[in-house]
N, CA and C atoms as an extended XYZ file, in Angstrom:
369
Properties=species:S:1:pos:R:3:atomname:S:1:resname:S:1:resid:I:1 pbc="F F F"
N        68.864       52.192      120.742 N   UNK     1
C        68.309       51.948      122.077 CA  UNK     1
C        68.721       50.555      122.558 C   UNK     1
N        69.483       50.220      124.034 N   UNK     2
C        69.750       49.157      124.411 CA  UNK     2
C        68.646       48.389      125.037 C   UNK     2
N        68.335       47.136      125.106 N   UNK     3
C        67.439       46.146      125.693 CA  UNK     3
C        67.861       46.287      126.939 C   UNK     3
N        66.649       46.276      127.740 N   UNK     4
C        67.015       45.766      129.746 CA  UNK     4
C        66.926       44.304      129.644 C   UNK     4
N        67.591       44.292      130.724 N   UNK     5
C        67.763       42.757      131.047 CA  UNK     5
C        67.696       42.579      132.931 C   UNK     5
N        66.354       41.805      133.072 N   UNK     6
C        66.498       42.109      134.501 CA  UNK     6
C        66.752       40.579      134.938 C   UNK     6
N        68.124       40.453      135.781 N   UNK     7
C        68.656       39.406      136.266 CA  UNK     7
C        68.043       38.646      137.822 C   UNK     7
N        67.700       37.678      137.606 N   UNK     8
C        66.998       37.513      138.632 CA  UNK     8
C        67.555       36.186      139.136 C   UNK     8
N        68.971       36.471      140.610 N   UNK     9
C        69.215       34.818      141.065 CA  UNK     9
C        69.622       35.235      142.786 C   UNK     9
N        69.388       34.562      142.913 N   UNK    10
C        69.861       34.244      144.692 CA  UNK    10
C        71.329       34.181      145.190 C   UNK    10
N        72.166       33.991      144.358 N   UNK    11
C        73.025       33.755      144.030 CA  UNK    11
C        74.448       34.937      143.853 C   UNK    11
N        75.162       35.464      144.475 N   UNK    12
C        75.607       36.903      144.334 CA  UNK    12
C        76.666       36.811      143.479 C   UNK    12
N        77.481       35.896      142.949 N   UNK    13
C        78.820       35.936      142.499 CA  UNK    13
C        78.007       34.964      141.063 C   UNK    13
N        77.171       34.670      140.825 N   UNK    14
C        76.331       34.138      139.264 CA  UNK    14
C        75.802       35.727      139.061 C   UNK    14
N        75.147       36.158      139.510 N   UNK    15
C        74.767       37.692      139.580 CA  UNK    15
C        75.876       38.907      139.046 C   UNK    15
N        76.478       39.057      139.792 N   UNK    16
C        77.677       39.502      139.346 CA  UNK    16
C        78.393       39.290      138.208 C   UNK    16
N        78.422       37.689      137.279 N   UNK    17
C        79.581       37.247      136.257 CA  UNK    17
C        78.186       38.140      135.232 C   UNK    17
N        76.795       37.365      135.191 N   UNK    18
C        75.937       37.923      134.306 CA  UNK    18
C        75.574       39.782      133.938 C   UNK    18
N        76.187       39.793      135.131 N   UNK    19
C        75.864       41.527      135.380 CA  UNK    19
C        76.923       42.307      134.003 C   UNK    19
N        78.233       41.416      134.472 N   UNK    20
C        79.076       42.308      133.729 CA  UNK    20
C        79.143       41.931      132.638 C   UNK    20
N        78.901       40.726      132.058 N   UNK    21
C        79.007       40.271      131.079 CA  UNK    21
C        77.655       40.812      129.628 C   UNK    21
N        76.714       40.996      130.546 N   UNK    22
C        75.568       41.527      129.923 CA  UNK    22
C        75.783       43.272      129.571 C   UNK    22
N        76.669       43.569      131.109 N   UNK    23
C        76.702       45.259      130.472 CA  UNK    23
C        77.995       45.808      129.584 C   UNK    23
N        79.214       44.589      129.123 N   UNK    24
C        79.805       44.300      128.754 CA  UNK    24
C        78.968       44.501      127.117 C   UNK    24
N        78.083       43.678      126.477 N   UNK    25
C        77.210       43.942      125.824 CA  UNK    25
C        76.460       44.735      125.289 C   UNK    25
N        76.782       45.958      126.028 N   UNK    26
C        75.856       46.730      125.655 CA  UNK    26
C        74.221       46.902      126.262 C   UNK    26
N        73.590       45.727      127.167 N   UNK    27
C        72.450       45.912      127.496 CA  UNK    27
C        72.287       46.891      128.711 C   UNK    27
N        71.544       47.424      129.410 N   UNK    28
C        70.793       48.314      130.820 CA  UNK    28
C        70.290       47.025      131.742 C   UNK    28
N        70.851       46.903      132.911 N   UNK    29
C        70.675       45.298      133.824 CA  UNK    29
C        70.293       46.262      134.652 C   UNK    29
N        69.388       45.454      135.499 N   UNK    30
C        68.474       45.673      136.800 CA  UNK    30
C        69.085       44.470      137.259 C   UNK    30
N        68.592       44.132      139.194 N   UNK    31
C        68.987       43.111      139.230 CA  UNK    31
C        67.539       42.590      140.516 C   UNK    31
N        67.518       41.120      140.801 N   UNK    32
C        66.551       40.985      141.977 CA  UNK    32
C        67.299       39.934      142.094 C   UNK    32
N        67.454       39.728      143.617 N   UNK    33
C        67.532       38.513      144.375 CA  UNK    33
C        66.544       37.466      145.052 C   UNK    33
N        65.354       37.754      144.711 N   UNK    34
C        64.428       36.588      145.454 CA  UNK    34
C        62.828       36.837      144.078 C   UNK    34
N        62.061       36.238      144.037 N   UNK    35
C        60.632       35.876      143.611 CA  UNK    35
C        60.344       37.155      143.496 C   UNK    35
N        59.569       37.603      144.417 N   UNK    36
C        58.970       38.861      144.455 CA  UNK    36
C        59.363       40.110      144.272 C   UNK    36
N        60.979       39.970      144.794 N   UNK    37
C        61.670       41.145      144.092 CA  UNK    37
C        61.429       41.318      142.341 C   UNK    37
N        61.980       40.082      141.878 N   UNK    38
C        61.329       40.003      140.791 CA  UNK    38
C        60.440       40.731      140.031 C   UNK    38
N        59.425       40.160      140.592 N   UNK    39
C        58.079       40.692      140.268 CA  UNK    39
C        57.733       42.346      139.891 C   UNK    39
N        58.104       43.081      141.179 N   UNK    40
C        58.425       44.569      141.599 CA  UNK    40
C        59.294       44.991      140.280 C   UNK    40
N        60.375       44.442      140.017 N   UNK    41
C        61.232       44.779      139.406 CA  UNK    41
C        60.901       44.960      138.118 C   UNK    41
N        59.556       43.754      137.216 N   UNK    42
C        59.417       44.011      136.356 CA  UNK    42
C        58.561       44.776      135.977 C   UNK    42
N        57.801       45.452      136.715 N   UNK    43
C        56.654       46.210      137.042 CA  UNK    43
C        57.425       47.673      136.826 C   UNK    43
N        58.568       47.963      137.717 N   UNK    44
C        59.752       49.285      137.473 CA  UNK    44
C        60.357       49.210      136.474 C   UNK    44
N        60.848       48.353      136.432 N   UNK    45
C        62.028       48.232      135.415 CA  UNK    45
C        61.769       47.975      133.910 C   UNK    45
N        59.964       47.461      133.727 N   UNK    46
C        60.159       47.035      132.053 CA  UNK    46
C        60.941       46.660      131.409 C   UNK    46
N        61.508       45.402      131.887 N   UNK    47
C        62.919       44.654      131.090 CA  UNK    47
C        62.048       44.355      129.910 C   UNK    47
N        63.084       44.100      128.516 N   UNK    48
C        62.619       43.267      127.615 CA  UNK    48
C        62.829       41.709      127.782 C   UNK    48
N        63.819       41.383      128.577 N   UNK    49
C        63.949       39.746      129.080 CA  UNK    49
C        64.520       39.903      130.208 C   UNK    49
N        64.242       38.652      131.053 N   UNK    50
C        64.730       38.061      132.063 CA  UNK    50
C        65.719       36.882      131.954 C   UNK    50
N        66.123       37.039      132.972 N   UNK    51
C        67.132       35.755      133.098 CA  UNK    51
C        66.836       35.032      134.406 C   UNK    51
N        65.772       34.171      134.487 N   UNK    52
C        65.351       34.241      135.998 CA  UNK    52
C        65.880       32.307      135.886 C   UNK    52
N        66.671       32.683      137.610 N   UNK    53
C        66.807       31.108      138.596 CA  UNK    53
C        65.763       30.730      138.677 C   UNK    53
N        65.935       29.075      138.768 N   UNK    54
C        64.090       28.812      139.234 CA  UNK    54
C        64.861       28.303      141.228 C   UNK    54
N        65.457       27.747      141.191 N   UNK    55
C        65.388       27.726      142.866 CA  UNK    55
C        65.686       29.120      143.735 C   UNK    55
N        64.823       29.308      144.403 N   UNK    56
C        65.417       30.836      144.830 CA  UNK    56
C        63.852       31.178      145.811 C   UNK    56
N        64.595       32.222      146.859 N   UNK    57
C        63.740       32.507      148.242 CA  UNK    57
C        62.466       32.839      147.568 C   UNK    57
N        61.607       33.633      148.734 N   UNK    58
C        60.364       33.849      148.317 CA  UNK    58
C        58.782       33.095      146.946 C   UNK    58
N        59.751       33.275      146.155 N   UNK    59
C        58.736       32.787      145.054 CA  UNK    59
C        59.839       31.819      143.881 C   UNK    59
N        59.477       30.837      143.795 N   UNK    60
C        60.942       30.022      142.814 CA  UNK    60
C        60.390       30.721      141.167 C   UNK    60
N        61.794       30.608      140.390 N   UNK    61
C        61.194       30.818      139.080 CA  UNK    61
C        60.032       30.600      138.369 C   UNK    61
N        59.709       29.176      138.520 N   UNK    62
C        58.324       28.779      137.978 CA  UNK    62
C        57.648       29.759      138.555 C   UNK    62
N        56.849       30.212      139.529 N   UNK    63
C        56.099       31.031      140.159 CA  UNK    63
C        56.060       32.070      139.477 C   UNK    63
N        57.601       32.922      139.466 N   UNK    64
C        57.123       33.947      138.955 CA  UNK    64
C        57.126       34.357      137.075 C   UNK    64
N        57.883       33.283      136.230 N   UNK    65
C        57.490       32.789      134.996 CA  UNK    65
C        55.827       32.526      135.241 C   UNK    65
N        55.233       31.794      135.716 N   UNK    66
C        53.567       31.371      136.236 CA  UNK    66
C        52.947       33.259      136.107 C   UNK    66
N        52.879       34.115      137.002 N   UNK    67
C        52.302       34.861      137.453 CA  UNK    67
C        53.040       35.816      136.588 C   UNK    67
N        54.130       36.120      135.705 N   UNK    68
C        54.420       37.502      134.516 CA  UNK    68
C        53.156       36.972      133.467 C   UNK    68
N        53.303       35.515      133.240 N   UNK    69
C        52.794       35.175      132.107 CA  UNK    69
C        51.053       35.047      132.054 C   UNK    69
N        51.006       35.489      133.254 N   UNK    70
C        49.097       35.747      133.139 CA  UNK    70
C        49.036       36.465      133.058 C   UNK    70
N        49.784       37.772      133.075 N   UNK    71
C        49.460       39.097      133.032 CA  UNK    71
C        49.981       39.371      131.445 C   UNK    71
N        48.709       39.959      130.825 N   UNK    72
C        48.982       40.286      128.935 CA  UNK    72
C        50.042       40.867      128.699 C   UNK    72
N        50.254       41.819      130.164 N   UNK    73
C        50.932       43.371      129.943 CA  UNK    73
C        52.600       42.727      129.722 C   UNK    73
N        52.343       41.231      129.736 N   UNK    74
C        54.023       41.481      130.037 CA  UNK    74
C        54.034       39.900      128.805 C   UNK    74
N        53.508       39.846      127.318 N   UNK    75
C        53.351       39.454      126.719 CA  UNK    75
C        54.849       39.215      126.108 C   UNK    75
N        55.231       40.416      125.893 N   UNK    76
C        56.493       40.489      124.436 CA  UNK    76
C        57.546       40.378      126.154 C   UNK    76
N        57.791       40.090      126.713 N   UNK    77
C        58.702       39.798      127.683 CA  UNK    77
C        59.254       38.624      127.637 C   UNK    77
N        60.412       38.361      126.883 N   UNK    78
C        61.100       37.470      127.032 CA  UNK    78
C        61.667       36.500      128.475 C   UNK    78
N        61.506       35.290      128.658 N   UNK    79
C        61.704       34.627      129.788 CA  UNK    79
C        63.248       33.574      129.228 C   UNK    79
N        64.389       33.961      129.986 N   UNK    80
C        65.289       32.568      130.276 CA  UNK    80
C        65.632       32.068      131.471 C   UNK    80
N        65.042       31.095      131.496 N   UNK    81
C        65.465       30.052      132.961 CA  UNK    81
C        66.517       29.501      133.014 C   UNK    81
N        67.455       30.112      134.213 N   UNK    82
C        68.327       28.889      134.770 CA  UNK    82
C        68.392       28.344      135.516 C   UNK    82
N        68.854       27.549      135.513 N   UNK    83
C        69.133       26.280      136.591 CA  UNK    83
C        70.056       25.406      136.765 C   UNK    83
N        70.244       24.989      137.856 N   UNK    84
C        70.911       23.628      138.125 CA  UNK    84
C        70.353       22.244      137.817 C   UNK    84
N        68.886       22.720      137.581 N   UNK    85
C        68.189       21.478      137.346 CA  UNK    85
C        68.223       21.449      135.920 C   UNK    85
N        68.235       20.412      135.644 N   UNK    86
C        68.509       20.197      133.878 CA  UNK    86
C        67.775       18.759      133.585 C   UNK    86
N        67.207       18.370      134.829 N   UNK    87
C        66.243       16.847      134.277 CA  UNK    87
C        65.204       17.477      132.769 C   UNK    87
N        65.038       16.205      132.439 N   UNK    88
C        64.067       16.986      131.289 CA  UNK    88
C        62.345       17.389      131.726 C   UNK    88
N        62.108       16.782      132.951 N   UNK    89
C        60.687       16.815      133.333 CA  UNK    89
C        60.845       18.908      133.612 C   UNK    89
N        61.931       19.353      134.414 N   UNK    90
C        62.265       20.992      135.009 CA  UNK    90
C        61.942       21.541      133.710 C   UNK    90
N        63.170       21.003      132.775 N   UNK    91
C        62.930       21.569      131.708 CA  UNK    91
C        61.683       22.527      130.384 C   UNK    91
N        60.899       20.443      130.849 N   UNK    92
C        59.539       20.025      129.857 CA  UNK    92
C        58.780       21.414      131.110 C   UNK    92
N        58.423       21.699      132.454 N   UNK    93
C        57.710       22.523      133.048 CA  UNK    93
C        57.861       23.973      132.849 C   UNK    93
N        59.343       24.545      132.328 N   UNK    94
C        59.803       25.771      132.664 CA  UNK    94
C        59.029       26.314      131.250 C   UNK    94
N        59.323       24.927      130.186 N   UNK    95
C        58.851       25.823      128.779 CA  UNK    95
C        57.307       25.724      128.545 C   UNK    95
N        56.765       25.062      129.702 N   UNK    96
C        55.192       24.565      129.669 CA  UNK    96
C        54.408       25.675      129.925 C   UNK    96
N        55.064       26.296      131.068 N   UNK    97
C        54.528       27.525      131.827 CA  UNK    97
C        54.912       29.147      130.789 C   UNK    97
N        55.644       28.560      130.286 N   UNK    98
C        55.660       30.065      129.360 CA  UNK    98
C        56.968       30.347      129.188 C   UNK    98
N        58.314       29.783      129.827 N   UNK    99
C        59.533       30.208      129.232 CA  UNK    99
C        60.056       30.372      127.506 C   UNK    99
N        60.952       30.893      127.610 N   UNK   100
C        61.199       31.012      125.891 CA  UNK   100
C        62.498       30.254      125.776 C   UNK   100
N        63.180       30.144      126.924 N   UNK   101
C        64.218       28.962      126.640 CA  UNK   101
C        64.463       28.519      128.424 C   UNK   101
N        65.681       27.638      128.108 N   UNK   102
C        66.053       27.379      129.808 CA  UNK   102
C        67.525       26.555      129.245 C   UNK   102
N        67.976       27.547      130.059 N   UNK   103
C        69.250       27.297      130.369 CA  UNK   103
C        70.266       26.407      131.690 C   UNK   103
N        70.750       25.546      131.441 N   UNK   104
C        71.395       24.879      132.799 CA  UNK   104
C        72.650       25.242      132.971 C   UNK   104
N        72.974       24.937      134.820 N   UNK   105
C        74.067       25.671      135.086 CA  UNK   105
C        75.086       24.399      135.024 C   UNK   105
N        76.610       24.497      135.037 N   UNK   106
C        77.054       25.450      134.491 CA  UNK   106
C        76.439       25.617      132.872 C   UNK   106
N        76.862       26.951      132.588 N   UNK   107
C        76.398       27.346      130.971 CA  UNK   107
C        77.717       27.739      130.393 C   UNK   107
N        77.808       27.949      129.287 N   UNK   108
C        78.611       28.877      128.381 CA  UNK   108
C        78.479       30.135      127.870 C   UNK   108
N        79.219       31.188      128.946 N   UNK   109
C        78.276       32.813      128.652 CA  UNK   109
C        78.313       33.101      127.372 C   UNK   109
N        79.188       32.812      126.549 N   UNK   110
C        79.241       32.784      125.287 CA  UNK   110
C        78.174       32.370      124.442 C   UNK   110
N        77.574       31.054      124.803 N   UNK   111
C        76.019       30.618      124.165 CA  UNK   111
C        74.873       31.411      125.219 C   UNK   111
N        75.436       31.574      125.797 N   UNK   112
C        73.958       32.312      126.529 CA  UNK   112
C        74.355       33.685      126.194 C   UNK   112
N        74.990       34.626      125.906 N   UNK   113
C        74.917       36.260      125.095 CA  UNK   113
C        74.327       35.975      123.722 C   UNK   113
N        74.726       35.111      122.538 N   UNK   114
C        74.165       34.623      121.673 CA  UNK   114
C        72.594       33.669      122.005 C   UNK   114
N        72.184       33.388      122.655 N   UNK   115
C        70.798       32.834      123.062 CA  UNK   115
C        69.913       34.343      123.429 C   UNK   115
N        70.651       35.211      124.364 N   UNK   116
C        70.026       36.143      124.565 CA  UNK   116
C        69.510       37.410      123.593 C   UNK   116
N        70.976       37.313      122.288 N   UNK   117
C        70.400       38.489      121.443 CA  UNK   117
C        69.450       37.503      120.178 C   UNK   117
N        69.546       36.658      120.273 N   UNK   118
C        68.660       35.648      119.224 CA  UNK   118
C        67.019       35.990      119.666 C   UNK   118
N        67.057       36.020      120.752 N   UNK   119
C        65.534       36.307      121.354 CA  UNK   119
C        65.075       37.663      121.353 C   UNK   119
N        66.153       38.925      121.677 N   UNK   120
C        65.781       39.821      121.457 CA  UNK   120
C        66.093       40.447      120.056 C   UNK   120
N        66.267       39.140      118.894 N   UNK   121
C        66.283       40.076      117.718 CA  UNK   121
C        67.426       40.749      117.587 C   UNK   121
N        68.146       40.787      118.304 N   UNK   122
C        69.509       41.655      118.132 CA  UNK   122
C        70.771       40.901      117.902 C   UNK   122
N        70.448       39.747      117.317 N   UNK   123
C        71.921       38.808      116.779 CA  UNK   123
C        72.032       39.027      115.355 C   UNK   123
């Protein structure tokens, strides 16, 4: 059975490299472009992780990292944040609120496919 992975950026051509690269992998990708799509998405989609932007329309990452992570139901749900922001205070907040890692842009898809199956157990 493959892991979902629901991609979550504002961003259409970062969207796209992760899309293929993830189904490249072997995983089932969903995708959302804003906060709340998000949200919806994980509610349908039951990803086992996210890959969520924190700057982005409607609701920024923190928000919706904030609001999966009060809800129990979405406990074993893996969270990775990216960003452009890479100060350590973004950082010190993304993993405060409940992320499981955070990633800055640019990245190395190479460490981030290996970051991603490390979390889901599948490295």
């Amino acid at each position: 059975m493959s892991h979902k992975i629901l991609i979550v950026d504002d961003e259409p051509n970062i969207v796209i490299s992760l899309e293929f690269l993830m189904k490249k992998e072997g995983f089932q990708i969903a995708v959302a472009g804003d906060g709340e799509e998000a949200l919806a998405k994980v509610a349908s989609f039951a990803p086992d992780l996210l890959l969520l932007d924190v700057m982005m329309p409607k609701k920024s990452g923190f928000e919706v990292c904030e609001a999966l992570r009060a809800d129990p139901a979405n406990s074993a749900l893996k969270i990775v944040m990216l960003t452009a922001k890479g100060r350590e205070t973004e950082v010190a907040k993304g993993l405060a609120i409940g992320a499981d890692a955070y990633v800055t842009k640019p990245f190395s898809t190479k460490d981030l496919v290996v970051r991603v199956k490390e979390l889901l157990g599948a490295a």
